[in-house]
Every structure is written in C-alpha cells, then in structure tokens.
C-alpha positions as CSV (number, residue, x, y, z in Angstrom):
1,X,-10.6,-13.0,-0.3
2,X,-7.9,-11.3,2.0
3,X,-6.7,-8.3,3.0
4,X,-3.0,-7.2,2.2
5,X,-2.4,-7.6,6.2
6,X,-3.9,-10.7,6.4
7,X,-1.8,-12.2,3.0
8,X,1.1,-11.3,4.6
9,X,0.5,-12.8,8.1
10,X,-0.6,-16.3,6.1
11,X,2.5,-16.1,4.0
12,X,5.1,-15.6,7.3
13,X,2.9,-18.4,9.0
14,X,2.6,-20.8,6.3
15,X,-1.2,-20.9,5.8
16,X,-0.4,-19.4,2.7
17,X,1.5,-21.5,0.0
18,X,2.9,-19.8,-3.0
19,X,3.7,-23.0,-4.5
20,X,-0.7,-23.7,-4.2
21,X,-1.2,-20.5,-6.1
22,X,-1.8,-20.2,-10.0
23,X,-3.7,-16.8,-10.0
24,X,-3.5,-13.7,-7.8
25,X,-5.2,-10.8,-8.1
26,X,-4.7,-7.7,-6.0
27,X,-7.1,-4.7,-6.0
28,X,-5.9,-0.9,-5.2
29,X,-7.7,1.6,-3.0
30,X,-10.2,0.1,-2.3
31,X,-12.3,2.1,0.0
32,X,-9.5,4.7,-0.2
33,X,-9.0,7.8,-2.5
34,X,-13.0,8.4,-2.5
35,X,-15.7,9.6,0.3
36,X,-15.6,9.1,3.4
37,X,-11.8,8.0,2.9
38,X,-10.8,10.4,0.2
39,X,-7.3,10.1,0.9
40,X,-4.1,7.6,-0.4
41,X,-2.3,5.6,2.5
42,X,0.8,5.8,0.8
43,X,2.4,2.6,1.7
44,X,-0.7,0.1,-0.2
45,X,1.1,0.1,-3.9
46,X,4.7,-0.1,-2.9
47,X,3.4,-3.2,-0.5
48,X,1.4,-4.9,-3.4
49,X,4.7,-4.7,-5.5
50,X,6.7,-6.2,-2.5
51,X,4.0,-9.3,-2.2
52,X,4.0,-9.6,-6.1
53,X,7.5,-10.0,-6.2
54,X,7.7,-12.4,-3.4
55,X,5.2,-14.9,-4.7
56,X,6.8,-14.8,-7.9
57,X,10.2,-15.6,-6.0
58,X,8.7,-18.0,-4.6
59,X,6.6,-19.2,-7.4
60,X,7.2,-18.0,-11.3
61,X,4.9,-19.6,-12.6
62,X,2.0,-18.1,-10.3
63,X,-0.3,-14.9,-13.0
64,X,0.2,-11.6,-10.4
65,X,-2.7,-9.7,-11.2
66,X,-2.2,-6.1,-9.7
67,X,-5.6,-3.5,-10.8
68,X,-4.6,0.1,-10.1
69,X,-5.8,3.5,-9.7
70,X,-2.5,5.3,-10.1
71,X,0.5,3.5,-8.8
72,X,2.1,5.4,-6.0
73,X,6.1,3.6,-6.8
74,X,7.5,7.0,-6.3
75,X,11.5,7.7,-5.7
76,X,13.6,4.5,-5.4
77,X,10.1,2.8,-5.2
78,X,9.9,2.7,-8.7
79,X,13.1,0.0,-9.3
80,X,10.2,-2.6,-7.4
81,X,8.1,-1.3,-10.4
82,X,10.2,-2.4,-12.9
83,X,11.4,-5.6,-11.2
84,X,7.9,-6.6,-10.8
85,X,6.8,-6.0,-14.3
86,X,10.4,-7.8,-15.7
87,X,9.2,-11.1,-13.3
88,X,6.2,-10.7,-15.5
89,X,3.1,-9.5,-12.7
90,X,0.5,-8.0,-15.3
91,X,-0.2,-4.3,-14.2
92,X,-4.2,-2.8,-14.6
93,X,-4.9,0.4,-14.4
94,X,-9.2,1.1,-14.0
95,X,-11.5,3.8,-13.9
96,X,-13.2,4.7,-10.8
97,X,-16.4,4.7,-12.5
98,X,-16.0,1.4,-13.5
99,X,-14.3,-0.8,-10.8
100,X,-13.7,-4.4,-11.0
101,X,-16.5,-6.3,-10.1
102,X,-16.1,-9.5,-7.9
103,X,-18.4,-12.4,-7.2
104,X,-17.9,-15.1,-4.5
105,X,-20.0,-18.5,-5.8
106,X,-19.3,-22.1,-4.5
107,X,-16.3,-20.8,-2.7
108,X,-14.8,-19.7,-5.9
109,X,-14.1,-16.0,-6.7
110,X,-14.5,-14.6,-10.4
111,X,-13.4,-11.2,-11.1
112,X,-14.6,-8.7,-14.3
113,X,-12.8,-5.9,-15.0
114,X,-12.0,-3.7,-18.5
115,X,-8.4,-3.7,-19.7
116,X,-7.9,0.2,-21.0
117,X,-4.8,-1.1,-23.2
118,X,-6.8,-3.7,-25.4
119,X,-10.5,-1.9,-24.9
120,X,-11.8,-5.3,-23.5
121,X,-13.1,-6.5,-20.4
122,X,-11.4,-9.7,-18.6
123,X,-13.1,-12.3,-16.7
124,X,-10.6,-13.8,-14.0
125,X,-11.1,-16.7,-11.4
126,X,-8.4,-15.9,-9.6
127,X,-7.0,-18.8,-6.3
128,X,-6.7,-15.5,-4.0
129,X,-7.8,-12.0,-4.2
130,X,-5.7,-9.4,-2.3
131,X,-7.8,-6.1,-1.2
132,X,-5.6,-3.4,-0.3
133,X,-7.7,-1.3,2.4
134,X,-5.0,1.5,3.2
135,X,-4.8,3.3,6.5
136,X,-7.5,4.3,9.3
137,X,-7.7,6.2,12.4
138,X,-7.0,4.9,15.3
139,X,-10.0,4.6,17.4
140,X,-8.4,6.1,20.2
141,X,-7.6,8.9,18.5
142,X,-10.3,11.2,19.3
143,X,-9.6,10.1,22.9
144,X,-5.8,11.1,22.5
145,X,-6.7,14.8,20.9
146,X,-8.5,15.4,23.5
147,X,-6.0,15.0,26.1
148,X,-3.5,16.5,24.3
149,X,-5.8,19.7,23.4
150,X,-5.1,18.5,19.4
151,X,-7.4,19.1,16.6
152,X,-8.5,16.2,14.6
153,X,-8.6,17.1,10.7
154,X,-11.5,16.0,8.1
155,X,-10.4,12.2,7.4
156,X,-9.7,11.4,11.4
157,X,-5.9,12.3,11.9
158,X,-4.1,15.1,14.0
159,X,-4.4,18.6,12.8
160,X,-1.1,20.3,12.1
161,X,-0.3,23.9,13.1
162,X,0.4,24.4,9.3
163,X,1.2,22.2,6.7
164,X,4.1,23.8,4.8
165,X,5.7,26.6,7.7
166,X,4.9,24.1,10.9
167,X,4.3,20.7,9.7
168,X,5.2,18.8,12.6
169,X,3.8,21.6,15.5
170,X,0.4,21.2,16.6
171,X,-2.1,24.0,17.1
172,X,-1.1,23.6,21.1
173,X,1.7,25.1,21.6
174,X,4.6,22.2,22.8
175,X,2.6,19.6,21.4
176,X,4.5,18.2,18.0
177,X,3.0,15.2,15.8
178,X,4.7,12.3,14.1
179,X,3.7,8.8,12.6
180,X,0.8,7.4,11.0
181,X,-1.6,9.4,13.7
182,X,-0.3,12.4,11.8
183,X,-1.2,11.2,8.5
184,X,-0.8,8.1,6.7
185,X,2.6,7.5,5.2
186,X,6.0,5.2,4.9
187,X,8.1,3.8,7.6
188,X,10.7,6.5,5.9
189,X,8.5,9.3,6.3
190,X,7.5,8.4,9.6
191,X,11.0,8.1,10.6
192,X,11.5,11.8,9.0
193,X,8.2,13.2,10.9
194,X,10.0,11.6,14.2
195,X,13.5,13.5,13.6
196,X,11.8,16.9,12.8
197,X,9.5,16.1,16.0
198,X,12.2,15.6,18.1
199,X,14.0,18.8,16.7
200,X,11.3,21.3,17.3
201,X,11.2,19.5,20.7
C-alpha cells in the first residue's frame, strides 16, 4: 500500500517493476473532499491517469483499477481520460457512503468495493494499491502568515483579499499570493497565479 508520491518515486528508481505487476488498484480522495479536508487538490485524478497510462505502457497486460469520486480530467485533461480507458484501465466511480474497503492479511491486500454499473460488489486482491492523499499545508505556513501579516483560510492556506475582484492580493496591502500555499492546484495554474502575482506586483 503506497501513496501516489511514493509509486512514483519507486517507479523512477526502479523498486517498482511494472513488468511484476498483474493488478493495480488506485483509490481517489482519500481523506480529501470530506471533514477536516473538505477540499479537492486538483492535480490527484489527472496524476492517477498519468501512472495508469504508464504502467500500461510499460505493461498491457497489467488490470489498472482506478475507484473515483468524480474524476477531475477537466480541459485538455480529458484526452488522458480517453487514452486511459482505450489502453483498457477499468474506471469506478463510488459513493462516499460506501467506500471501498481494504484489508492487509499475510502481506496480501484484498479490496471490496460495489460497482454502480452492474449493482454488484467486487472483491480484488490487487499486487499494489495506490492511495491518492491530495494536497496539505505546509507546516510552516502558519509561521509564514504571520510574518507576512496574511490570513490563513478554513482548510490551512493563505487568505485572499477576494476571490473573484483580487484573487491574487492579500488582505495586506503589497502582499500578493501564488502556488500551492495559495490553494492547491496544477503546475499550469500555479504558473497562472505566478504571472498575475507578478503583475499586480
């Protein structure tokens, strides 16, 4: 049992063997999009379908298991969608009430969860499971604020002045916000939250 950071750190090392895998499973939001974290990192989904696709490059004949809230593949996001579904990784979307339900015994991992499309529950005993944790604060956030006189929001991340007329303008006056300390989001948005930062600068 991994996280996505830690799948991908074994795959670039070579801990990780795609060739040694016959089941993957990866599990959305977990611990995201509910209390205390009710909030979506914006980056886990189009992440799972970048993995997905590269251990079925790397292995076809691998079963890509991928249980979803609501996929986030917005924008040009969604062509990995398609790809991953037309390389044949088996998309599950489940119900907050009932999650999947995962059991470690003799250093094997079995997996329950109900598939909405056939009205069934699945039992998998998958070689790897991927959790997909989404983004935190930064511990030294708080510490950061308070230098910088900036308000810290409910789920931990810098306040902004306001979020449609000043979205990048703290409440401090010369103080302008950018990145994944903002809010979590994608290297593309960040890049975007850096250009308007550096304009109202």
């Amino acid at each position: 049992v991994v996280t996505t950071h830690e799948l991908e750190e074994g795959l670039q090392s070579g801990v990780l063997d795609p060739a040694q895998l016959s089941t993957v499973a990866m599990i959305q939001c977990v611990d995201s999009r509910e209390e205390p974290r009710n909030y979506c990192s914006r980056i886990c989904c189009a992440t799972a379908l970048k993995n997905a696709l590269y251990l079925k490059e790397r292995n076809p004949q691998t079963d890509v298991y991928i249980l979803y809230r609501d996929l986030m593949a917005y924008g040009f996001l969604e062509t990995y969608y398609t790809q991953a579904r037309r390389a044949g990784v088996i998309f599950v979307q489940y119900d907050v009430d009932r999650k999947p339900t995962v059991a470690v015994d003799n250093g094997g991992i079995s997996m329950r969860f109900v598939d909405p499309i056939i009205a069934r529950e699945i039992q998998l005993q998958p070689d790897l499971l991927v959790l997909s944790t989404g983004i935190v604060p930064s511990e030294q956030q708080a510490g950061l604020a308070e230098i910088f006189s900036v308000k810290i929001d409910q789920d931990g991340f810098y306040q902004e002045a306001d979020y449609k007329w000043r979205p990048v303008d703290s409440i401090k006056e010369g103080v302008f916000l950018c990145g994944i300390r903002h809010a979590p989001r994608s290297i593309t948005e960040t890049i975007a939250t850096a250009e308007a930062a550096a304009q109202r600068a």
